[in-house]
C-alpha positions in Angstrom: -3.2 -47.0 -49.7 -5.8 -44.3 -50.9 -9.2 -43.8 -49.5 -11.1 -42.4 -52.5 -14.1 -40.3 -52.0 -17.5 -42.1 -50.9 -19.9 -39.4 -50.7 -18.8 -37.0 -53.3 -22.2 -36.1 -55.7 -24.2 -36.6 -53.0 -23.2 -34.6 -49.9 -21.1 -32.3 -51.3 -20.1 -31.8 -55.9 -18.0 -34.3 -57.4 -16.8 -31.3 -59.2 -13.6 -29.6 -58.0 -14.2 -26.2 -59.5 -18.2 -26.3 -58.0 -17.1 -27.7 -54.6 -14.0 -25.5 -54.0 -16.4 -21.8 -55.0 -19.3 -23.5 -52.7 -16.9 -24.4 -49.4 -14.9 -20.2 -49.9 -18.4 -19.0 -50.0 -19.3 -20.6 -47.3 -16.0 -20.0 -45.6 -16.1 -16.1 -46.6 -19.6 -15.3 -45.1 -18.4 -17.3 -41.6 -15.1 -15.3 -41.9 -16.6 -11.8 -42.3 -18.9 -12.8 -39.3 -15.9 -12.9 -36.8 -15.4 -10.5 -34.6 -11.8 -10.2 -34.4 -9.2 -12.7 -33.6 -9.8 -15.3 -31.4 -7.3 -17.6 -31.7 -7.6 -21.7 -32.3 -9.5 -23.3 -29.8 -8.5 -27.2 -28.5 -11.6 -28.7 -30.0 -14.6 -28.0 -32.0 -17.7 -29.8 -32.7 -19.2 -29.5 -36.5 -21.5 -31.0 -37.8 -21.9 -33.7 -41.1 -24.7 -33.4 -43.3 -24.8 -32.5 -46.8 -22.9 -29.2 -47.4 -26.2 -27.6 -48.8 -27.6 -28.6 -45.3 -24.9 -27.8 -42.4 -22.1 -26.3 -44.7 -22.6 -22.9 -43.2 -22.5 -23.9 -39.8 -19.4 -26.2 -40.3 -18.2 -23.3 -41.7 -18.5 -21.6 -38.3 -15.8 -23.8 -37.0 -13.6 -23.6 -40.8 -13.5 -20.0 -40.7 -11.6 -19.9 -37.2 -9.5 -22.6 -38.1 -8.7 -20.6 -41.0 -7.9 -17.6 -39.4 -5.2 -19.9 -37.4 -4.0 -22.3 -40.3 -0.3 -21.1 -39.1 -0.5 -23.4 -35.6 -2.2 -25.9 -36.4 -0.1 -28.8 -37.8 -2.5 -31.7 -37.2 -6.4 -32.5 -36.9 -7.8 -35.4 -34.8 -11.3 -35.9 -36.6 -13.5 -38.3 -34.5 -17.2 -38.9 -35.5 -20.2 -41.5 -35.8 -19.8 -45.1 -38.0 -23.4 -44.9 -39.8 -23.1 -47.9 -41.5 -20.9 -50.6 -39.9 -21.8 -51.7 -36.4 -18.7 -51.0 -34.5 -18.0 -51.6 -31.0 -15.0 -48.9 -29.3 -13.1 -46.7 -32.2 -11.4 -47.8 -35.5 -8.7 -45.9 -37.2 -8.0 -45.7 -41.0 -5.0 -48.0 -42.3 -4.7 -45.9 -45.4 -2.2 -42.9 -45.8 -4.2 -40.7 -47.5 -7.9 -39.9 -48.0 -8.6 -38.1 -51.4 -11.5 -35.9 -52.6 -12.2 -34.0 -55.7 -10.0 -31.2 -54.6 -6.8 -33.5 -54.0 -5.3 -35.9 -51.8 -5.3 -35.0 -47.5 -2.2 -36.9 -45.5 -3.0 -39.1 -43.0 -1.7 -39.4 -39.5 -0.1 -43.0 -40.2 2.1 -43.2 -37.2 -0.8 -41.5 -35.1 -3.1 -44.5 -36.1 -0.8 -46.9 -35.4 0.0 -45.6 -31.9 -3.5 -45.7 -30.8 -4.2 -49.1 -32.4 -0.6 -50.2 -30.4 -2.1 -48.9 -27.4 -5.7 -50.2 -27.4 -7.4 -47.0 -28.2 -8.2 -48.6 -31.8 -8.2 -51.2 -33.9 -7.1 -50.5 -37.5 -10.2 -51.2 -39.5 -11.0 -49.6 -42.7 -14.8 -51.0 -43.3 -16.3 -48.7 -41.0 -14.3 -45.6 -43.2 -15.0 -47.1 -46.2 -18.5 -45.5 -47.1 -18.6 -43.4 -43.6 -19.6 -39.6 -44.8 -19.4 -38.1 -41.3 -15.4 -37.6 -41.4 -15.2 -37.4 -45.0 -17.6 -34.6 -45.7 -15.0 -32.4 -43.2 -12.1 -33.0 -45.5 -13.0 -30.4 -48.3 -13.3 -27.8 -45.5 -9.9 -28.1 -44.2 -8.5 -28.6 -48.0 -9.6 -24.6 -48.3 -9.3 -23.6 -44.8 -5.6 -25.2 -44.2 -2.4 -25.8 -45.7 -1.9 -29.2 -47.7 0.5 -30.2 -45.4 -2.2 -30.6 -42.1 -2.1 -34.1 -41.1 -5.6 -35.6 -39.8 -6.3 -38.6 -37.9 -9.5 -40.0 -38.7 -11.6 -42.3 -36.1 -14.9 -43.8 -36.6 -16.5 -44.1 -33.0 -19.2 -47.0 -32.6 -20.8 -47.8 -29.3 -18.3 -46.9 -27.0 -17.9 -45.9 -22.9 -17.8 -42.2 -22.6 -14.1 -42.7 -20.6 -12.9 -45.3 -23.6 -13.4 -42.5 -26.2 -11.8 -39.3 -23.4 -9.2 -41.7 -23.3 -8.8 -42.4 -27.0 -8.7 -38.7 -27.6 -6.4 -37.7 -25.1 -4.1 -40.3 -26.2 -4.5 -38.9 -29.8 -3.7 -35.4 -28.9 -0.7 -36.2 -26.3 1.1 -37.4 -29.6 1.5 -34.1 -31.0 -0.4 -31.5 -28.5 0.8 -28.0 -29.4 -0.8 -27.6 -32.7 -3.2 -30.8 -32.5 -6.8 -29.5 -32.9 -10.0 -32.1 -32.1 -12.7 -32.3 -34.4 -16.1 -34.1 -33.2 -18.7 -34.5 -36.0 -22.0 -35.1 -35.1 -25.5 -33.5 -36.1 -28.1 -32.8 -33.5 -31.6 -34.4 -33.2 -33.5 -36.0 -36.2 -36.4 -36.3 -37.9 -38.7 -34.3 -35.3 -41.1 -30.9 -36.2 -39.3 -27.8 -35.6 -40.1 -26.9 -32.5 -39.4 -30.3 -31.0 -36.2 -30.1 -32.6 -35.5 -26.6 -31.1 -36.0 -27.5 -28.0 -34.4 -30.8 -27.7 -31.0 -29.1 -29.2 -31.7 -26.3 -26.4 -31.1 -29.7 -23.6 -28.5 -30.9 -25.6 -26.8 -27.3 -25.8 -27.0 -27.0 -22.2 -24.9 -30.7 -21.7 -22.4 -29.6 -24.1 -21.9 -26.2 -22.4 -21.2 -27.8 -18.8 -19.5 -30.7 -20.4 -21.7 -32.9 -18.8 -21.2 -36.2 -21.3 -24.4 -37.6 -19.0 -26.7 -35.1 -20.2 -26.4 -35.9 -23.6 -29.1 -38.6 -24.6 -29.0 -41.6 -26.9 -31.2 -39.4 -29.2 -30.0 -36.2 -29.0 -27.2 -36.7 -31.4 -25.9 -39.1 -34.4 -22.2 -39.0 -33.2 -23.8 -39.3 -29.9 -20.7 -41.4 -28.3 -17.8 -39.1 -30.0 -19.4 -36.4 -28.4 -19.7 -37.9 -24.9 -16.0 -38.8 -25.0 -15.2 -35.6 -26.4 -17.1 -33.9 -23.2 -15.4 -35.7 -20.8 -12.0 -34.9 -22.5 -13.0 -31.2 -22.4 -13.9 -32.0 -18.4 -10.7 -33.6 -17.6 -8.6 -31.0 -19.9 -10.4 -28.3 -18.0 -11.6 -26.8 -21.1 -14.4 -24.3 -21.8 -17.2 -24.3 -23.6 -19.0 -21.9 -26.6 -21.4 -21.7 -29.1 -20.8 -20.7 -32.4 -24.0 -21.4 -34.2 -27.1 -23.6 -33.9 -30.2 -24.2 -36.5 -32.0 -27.0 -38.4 -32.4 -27.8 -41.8 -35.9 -26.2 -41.9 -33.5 -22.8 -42.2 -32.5 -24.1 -45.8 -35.2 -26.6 -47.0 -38.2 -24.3 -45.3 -39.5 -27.7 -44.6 -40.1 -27.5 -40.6 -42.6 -30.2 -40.5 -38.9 -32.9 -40.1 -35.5 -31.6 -39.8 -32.4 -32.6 -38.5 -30.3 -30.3 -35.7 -26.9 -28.8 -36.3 -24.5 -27.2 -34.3 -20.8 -25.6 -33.7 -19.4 -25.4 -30.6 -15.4 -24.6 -29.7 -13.7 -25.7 -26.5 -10.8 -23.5 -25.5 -8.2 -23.3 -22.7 -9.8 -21.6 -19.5 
């Protein structure tokens, strides 16, 4: 089964040629700001609006795994279900997700293995119209070779430990060139200044990987990124920003905005 696109024309061009010069100009600016190798890191967060919105700071995240496309064989992409109440994590029964640049491979047997293990439950509703995985996908078609497998989970209300443990599971399938993905965008809907300094708390629980610290509020993908901070914890990871802003930066509108971030998690 195919997944076709849900969100294409609206958070990113239904138009291969228009999407694939917007995501390499996105890609190129994040690239030329490295400052050297780095390598891949374990995880990243990145975040899921419209590309016009957060595209360059997703791009953040796409350049590096660019820069490392040779290791990395397999992405676990984990995020928010905005539209189908959803209780633990649900994984994709197709086995491949298309978008206007082409089809992406699925991790079949990865989504079986955590539904066979109680991580999941294979569910495709929650996928069907989800844009927080699916606005990733056109990032790692140009930042990756075809071949990348991901495996996509839609996180609804969920215990911080269910979702470490969901991840963990995920990764142990296939660890040395597995890299996490937790999409998520920052606070909502607040003035500018609010919005700065609420992201500033929330920066602070993601840099000690204090799950705890990040509130109901704070975040969208609010319980992908808990789990993903107490897999980080109990993987002995570090933390790093890579960029922070709000849609006032691209709109000019800073009377409401929405919060985005990157953030990579590497081996100590």
């Amino acid at each position: 089964m195919i997944r076709p696109p849900a969100v294409a024309g609206a958070f990113y061009p239904a138009n291969a040629a228009e999407l694939a010069r917007g995501v390499d100009a996105l890609l190129a600016e994040a690239f030329a700001g490295l400052g050297g190798a780095e390598g891949v890191a374990a995880a990243y967060v990145v975040p899921h609006a419209g590309h016009r919105f957060s595209g360059a700071t997703a791009a953040h995240v796409y350049a590096r795994l660019g820069a490392g496309a040779d290791g990395i064989s397999r992405v676990v992409l984990a995020g928010p279900s905005h539209r189908v109440p959803l209780q633990g994590c649900a994984v994709s029964t197709a086995t491949q997700w298309s978008t206007p640049l082409g089809r992406v491979p699925i991790d079949v047997d990865g989504c079986a293995a955590l539904a066979e293990a109680g991580h999941a439950v294979p569910d495709d509703a929650p996928h069907a119209l989800e844009h927080s995985l699916e606005v990733q996908l056109p990032f790692l078609q140009r930042a990756l070779p075809e071949a990348v497998r991901v495996l996509p989970i839609v996180v609804g209300m969920s215990t911080m430990e269910d979702v470490a443990w969901a991840i963990a599971a995920a990764v142990a399938l296939d660890p040395p060139g597995t890299v996490v993905l937790c999409s998520t965008d920052l606070s909502h809907y607040l003035d500018e200044a609010s919005a700065q300094s609420q992201d500033a708390r929330t920066e602070q629980a993601i840099l000690a990987l204090d799950a705890d610290g990040v509130g109901i509020r704070d975040a969208c993908g609010v319980f992908a990124l808990r789990g993903l901070l107490g897999w980080a914890r109990s993987a002995e990871l570090k933390a790093a920003r890579l960029h922070r802003c709000t849609s006032a930066d691209v709109t000019g509108d800073r009377s409401r905005v929405v919060g985005y971030g990157a953030f990579a998690f590497r081996r100590r």
